[in-house]
C-alpha positions as CSV (number, residue, x, y, z in Angstrom):
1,X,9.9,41.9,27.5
2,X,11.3,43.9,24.7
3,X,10.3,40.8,22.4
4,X,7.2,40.7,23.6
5,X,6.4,44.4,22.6
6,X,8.2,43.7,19.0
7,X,5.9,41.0,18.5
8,X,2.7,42.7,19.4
9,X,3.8,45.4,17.5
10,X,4.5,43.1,14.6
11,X,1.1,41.3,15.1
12,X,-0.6,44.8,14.6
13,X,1.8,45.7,11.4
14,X,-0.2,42.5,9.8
15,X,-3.8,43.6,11.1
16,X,-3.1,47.1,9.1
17,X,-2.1,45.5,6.1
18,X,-4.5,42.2,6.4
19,X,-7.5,44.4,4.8
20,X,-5.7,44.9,1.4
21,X,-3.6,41.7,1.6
22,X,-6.0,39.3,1.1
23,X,-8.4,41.5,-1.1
24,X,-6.2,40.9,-4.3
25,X,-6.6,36.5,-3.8
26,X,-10.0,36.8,-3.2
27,X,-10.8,39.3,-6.4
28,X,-8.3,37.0,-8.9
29,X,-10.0,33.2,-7.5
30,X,-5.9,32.9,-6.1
31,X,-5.8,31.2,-2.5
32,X,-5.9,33.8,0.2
33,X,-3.8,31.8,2.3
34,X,-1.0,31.7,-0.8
35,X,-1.5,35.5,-0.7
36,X,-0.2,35.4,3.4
37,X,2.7,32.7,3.3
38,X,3.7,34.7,0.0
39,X,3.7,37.9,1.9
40,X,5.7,36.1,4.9
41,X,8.1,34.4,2.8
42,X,8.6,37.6,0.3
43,X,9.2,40.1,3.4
44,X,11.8,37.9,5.1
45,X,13.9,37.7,1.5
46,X,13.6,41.3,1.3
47,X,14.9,42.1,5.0
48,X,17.7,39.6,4.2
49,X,18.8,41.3,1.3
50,X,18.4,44.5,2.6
51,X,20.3,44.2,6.1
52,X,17.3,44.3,8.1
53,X,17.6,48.1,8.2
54,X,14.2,48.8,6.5
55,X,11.0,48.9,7.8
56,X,9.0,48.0,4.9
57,X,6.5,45.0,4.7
58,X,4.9,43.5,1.5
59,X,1.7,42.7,0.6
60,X,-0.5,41.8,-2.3
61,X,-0.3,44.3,-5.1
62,X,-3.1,45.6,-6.6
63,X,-1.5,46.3,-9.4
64,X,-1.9,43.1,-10.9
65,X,-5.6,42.4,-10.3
66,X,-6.7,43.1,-13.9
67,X,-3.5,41.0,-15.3
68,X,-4.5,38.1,-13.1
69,X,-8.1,37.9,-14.0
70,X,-7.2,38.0,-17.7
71,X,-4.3,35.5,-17.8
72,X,-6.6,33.2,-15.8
73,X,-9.1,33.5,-18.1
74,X,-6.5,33.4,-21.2
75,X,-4.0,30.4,-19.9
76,X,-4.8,29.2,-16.4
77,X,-3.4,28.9,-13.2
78,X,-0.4,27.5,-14.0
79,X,1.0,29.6,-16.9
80,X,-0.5,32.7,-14.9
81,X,1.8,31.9,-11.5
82,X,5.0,31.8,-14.6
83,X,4.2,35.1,-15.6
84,X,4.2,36.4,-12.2
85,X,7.3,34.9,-11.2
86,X,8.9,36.7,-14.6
87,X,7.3,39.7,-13.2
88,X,10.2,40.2,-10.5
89,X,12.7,40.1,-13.1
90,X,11.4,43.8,-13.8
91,X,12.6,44.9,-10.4
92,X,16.3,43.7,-11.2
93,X,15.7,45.3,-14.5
94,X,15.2,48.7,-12.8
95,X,18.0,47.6,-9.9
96,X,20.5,47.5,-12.5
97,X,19.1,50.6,-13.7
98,X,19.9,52.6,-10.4
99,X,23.0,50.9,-9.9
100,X,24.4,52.3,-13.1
101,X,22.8,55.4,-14.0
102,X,21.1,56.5,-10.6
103,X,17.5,57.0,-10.0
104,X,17.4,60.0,-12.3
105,X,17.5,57.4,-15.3
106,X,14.7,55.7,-14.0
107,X,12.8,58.7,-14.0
108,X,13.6,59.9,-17.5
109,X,12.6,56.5,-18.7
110,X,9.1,56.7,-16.7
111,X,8.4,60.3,-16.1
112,X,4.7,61.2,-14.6
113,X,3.1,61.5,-18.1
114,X,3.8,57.8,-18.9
115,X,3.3,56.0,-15.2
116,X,0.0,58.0,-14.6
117,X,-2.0,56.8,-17.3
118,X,-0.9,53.5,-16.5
119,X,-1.8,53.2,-12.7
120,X,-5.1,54.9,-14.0
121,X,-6.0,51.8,-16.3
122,X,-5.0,49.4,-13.3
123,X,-8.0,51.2,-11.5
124,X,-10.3,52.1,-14.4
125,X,-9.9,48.1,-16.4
126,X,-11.2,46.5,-13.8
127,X,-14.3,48.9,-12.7
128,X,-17.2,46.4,-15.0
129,X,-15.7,43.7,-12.1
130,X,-16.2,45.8,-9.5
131,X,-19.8,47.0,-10.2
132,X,-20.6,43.1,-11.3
133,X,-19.9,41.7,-7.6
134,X,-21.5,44.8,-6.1
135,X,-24.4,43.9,-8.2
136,X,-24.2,40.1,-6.7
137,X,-23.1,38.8,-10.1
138,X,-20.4,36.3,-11.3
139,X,-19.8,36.7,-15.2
140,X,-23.2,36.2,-16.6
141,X,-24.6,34.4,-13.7
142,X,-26.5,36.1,-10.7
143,X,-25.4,34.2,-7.9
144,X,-26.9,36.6,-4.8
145,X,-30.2,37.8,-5.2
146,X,-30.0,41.8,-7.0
147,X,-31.9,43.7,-4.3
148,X,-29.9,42.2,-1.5
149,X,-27.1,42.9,-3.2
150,X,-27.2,45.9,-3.9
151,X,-28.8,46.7,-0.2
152,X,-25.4,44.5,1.0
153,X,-22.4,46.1,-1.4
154,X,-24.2,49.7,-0.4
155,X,-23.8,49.4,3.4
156,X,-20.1,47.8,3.6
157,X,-19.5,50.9,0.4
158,X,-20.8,53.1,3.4
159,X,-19.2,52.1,6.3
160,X,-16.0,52.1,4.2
161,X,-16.3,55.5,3.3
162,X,-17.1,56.8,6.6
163,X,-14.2,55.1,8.0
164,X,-11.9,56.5,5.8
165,X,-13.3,59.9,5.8
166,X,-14.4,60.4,9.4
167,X,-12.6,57.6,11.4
168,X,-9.4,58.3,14.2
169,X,-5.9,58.4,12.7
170,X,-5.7,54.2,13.4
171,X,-8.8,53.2,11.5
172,X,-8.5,55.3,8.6
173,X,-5.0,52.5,8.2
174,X,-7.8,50.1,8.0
175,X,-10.9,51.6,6.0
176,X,-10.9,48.2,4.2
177,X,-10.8,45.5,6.9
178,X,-13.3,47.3,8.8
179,X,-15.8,47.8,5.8
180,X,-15.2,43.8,4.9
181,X,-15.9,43.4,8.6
182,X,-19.1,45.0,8.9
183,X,-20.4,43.6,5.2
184,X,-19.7,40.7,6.5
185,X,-21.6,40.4,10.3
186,X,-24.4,42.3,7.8
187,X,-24.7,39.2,5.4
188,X,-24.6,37.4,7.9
189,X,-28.0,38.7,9.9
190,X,-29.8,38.5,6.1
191,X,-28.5,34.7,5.7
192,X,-26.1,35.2,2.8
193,X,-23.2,33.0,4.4
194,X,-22.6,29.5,4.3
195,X,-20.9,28.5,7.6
196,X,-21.2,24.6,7.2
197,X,-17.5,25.3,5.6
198,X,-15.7,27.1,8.2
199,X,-17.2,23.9,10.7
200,X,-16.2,21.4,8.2
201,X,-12.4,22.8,7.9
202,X,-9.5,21.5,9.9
203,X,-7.7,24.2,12.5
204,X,-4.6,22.9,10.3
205,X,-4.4,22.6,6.9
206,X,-1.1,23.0,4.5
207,X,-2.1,25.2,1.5
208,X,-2.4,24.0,-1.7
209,X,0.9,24.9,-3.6
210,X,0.2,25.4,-7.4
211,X,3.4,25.0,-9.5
212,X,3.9,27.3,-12.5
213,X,4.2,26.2,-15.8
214,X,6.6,27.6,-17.9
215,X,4.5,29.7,-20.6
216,X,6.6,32.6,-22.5
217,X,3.6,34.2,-23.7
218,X,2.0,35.1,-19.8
219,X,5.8,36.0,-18.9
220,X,5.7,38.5,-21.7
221,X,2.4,40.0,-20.9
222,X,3.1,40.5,-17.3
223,X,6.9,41.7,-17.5
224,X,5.6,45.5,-18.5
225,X,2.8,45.3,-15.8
226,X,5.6,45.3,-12.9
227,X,6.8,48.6,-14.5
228,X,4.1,50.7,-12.1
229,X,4.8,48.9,-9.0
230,X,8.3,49.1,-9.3
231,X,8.2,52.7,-9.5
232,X,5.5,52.2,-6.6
233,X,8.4,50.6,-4.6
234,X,10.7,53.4,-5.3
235,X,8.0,55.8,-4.1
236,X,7.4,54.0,-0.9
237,X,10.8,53.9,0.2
238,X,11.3,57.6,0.0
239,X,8.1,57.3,2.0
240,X,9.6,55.7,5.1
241,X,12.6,57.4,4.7
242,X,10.8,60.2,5.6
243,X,9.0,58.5,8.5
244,X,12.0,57.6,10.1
245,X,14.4,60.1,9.0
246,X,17.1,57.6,7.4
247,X,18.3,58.0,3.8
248,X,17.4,54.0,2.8
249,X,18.3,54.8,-0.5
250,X,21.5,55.3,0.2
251,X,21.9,52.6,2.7
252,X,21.2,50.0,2.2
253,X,20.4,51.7,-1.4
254,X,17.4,51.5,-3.6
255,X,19.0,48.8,-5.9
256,X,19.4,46.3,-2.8
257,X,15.5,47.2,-1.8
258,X,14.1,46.8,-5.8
259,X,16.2,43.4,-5.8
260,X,14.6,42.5,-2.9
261,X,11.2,43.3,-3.8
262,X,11.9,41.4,-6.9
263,X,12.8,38.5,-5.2
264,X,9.6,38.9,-2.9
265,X,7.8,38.8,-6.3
266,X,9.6,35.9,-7.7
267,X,9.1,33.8,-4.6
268,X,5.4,34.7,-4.2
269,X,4.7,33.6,-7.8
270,X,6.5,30.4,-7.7
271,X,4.3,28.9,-4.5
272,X,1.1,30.1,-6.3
273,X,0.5,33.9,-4.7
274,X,-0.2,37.1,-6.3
275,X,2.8,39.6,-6.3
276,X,3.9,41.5,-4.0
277,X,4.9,45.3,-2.8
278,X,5.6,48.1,-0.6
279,X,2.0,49.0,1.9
280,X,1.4,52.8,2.3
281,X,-1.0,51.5,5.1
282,X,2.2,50.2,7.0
283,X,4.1,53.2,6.7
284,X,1.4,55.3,8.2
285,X,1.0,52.5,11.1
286,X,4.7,53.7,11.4
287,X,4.9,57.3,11.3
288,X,1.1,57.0,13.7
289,X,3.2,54.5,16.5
290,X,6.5,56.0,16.0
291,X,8.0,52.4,15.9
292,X,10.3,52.3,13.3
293,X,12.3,49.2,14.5
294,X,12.6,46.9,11.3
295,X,12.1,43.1,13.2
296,X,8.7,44.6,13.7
297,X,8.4,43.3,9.9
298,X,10.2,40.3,10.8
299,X,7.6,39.3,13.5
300,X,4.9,40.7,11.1
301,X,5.9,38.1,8.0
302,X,6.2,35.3,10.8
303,X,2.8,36.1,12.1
304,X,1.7,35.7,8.3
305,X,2.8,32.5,7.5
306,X,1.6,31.1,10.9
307,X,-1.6,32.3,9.8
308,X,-1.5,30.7,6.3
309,X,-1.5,27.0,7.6
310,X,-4.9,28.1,9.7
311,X,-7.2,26.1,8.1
312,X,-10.2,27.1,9.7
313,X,-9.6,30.8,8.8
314,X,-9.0,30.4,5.1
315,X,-12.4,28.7,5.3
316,X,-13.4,32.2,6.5
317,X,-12.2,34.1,4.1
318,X,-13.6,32.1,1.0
319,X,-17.4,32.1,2.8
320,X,-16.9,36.2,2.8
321,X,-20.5,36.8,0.2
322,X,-19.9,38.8,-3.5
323,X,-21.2,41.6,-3.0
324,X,-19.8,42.5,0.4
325,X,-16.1,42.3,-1.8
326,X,-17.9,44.3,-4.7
327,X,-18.6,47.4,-1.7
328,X,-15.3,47.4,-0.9
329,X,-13.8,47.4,-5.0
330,X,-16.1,50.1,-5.7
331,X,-14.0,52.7,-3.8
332,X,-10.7,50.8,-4.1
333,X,-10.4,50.2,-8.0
334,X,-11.9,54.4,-8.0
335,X,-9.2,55.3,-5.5
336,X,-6.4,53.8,-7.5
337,X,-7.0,55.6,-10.4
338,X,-7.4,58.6,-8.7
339,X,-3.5,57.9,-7.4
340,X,-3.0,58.0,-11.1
341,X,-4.8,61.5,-11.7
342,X,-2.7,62.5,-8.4
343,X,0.1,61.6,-10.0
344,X,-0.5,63.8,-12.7
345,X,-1.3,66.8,-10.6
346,X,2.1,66.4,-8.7
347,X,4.1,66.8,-11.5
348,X,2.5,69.7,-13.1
349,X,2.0,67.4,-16.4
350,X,0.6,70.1,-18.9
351,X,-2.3,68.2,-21.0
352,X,-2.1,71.4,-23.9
353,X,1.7,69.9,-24.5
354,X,0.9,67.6,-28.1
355,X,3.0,65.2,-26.9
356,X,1.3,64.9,-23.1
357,X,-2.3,65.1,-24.5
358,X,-1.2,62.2,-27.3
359,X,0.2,59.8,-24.2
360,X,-2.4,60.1,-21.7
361,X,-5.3,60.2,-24.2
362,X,-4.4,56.8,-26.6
363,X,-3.4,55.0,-23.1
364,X,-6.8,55.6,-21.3
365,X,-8.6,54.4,-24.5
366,X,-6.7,51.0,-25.4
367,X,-6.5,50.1,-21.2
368,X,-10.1,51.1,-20.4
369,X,-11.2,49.7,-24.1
370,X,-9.6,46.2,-23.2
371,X,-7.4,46.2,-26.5
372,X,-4.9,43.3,-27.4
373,X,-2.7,43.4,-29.8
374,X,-1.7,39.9,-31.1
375,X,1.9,39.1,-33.0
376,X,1.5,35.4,-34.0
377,X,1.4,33.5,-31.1
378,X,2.3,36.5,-28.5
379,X,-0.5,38.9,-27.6
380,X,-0.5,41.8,-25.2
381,X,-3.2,43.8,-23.4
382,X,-4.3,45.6,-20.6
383,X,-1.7,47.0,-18.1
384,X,1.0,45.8,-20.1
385,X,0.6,47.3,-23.5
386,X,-0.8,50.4,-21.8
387,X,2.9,50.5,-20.5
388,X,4.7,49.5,-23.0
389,X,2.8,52.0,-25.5
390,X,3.6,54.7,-23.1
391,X,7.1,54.4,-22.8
392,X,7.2,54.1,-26.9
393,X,5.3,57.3,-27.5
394,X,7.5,59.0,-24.7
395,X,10.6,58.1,-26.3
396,X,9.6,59.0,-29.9
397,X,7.3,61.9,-29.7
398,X,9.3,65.5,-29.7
399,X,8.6,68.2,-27.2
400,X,6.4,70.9,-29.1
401,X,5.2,73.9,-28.1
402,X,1.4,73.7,-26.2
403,X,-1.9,73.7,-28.1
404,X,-2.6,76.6,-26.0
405,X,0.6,79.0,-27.4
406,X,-0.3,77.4,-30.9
């Protein structure tokens, strides 16, 4: 009996964090179903290496929706799935990091001034996608008619934003699954989804696995982007130590959890999935059911990979219409850069101090203005060199006094 209620309770872990988890494959044109056995397989390496004494399950990270779209673009599938396997290297960077100097290291090297900005970009770079899908438009092409798209991507943007404003404490955990959810039974009734698909498709199906190919360049560019969700990682686990009480960074220590978020990372990129990460959603599902028992993640990665090899599903996902998915990124790309502005805000990050102004101002312009900096054959942009140029200018720039006092 007490199996049955772990598993239940692990089936509803993956409904909180469904929503968000196969957002990020559907935005980037990576395979939804790679998104889920990537979040299975990632979890279970991270509870191994971790004891199985945290409750933390990993999902897509949104970080990298604005890397994937442009290395896609840039070098294919293949090259893209080799930088995001290089990604997780980042994570054992940091790992080491803690191990030797403790997490106050880790903060000096990536203090508020330097990761806000960034996580601001990750929202703000991708806002012309967002507004394009809403619109019912793929690149130049305008694949749903405008005025139902717009009438479409306006109700699910509604019904999201009520959810997550006025909704009980369980479905504001899911603002995005229901939104999706509604956009979806809405297209439906105005005759903007092909069904014939979801008949056609097997109740079985293996996923199609995608090697990487090895491509130094897309490893380069997406080493820096892991930089924010690593620090994200670090920020969730103080989270659910919270929730639960336990000191996790102490046991069984935040160098074991960032090497096995890494590994998640690494694994989820070699079968073809986007990266993965620590789910806020899943930590309030736990502090709401007061369940803290960590082989509720076990049973929640299980369910996830079942659900990968469901063919019939998958078909489901890829019928969901444009502009139902451009509702949703409105007030998803807009809320992450407002975690950025948060983040900010927290720390008390004076904007009249030279140096502060100087960091947050050039990062904002190069990340939003889609620069790229090319070195022969090595070129950086987006998340990456918004991070990388951060760090620099943190590292060189002096402490002055503030305009203000000037």
């Amino acid at each position: 009996m007490q199996s049955l209620k772990t598993a239940v309770a692990g089936a509803q872990i993956l409904f909180v964090a469904f929503g968000a988890m196969v957002l990020v494959p559907l935005l980037t044109g990576l395979n939804p179903a790679m998104a889920l056995l990537g979040a299975g397989i990632g979890t279970l390496l991270f509870q191994a290496l971790t004891g199985f004494k945290v409750p933390i399950f990993l999902g897509s990270s949104f970080a990298f929706i604005a890397p994937i779209i442009y290395a896609m673009g840039e070098w294919g599938m293949g090259p893209t799935m080799f930088g995001l396997f290089a990604a997780g290297f980042m994570y054992f960077v940091f790992a080491a990091l803690v191990k030797w100097r403790g997490l106050g290291a880790v903060h000096r090297l990536l203090p508020a001034v330097v990761i806000g900005p960034v996580i601001m970009v990750i929202g703000l770079s991708v806002a012309v996608v967002a507004s394009n899908m809403a619109m019912g438009r793929a690149g130049d092409a305008q694949v749903v008619d405008y005025g139902q798209a717009l009438l479409l991507s306006g109700f699910t943007f509604a019904v999201t934003v009520m959810v997550a404003v006025f909704g009980s404490k369980m479905m504001k955990l899911i603002p995005i699954l229901i939104g999706v959810a509604a956009g979806y039974v809405a297209a439906l009734a105005m005759g903007l989804v092909d069904t014939a698909k979801i008949v056609a498709a097997p109740w079985f199906a293996v996923p199609d696995f995608h090697a990487p190919e090895v491509h130094w360049q897309a490893a380069l560019f997406m080493l820096p982007v892991a930089i924010a969700p690593a620090i994200e990682h670090i920020g969730g686990v103080m989270a659910i130590g919270k929730v639960t009480g336990k000191d996790y960074a102490a046991d069984p220590g935040l160098h074991r959890t960032l090497a096995g978020d890494g590994l998640g990372v690494c694994a989820a990129g070699l079968i073809g999935g986007p990266p993965v990460t620590t789910y806020g959603e899943v930590t309030g599902a736990v502090m709401l059911t007061k369940n803290s028992n960590p082989f509720i993640m076990t049973w929640a990665a299980v369910f996830a990979i079942g659900m990968a090899f469901f063919g019939k599903f998958n078909a489901f996902l890829a019928s969901i219409p444009l502009p139902v998915m451009g509702g949703v990124m409105i007030l998803l790309f807009g809320t992450i850069a407002s975690l950025g502005l948060k983040t900010l805000i927290d720390a008390k990050v004076d904007l009249m101090q030279p140096k502060n102004l100087v960091i947050v101002s050039s990062v904002l312009t190069i990340g939003v203005g889609g620069m790229e900096m090319k070195f022969g054959g090595l070129s950086f942009a987006g998340v990456g060199l918004c991070a990388i140029l951060a760090i620099v200018l943190n590292l060189l720039l002096p402490e002055r006094t503030s305009v203000r006092e000037t």
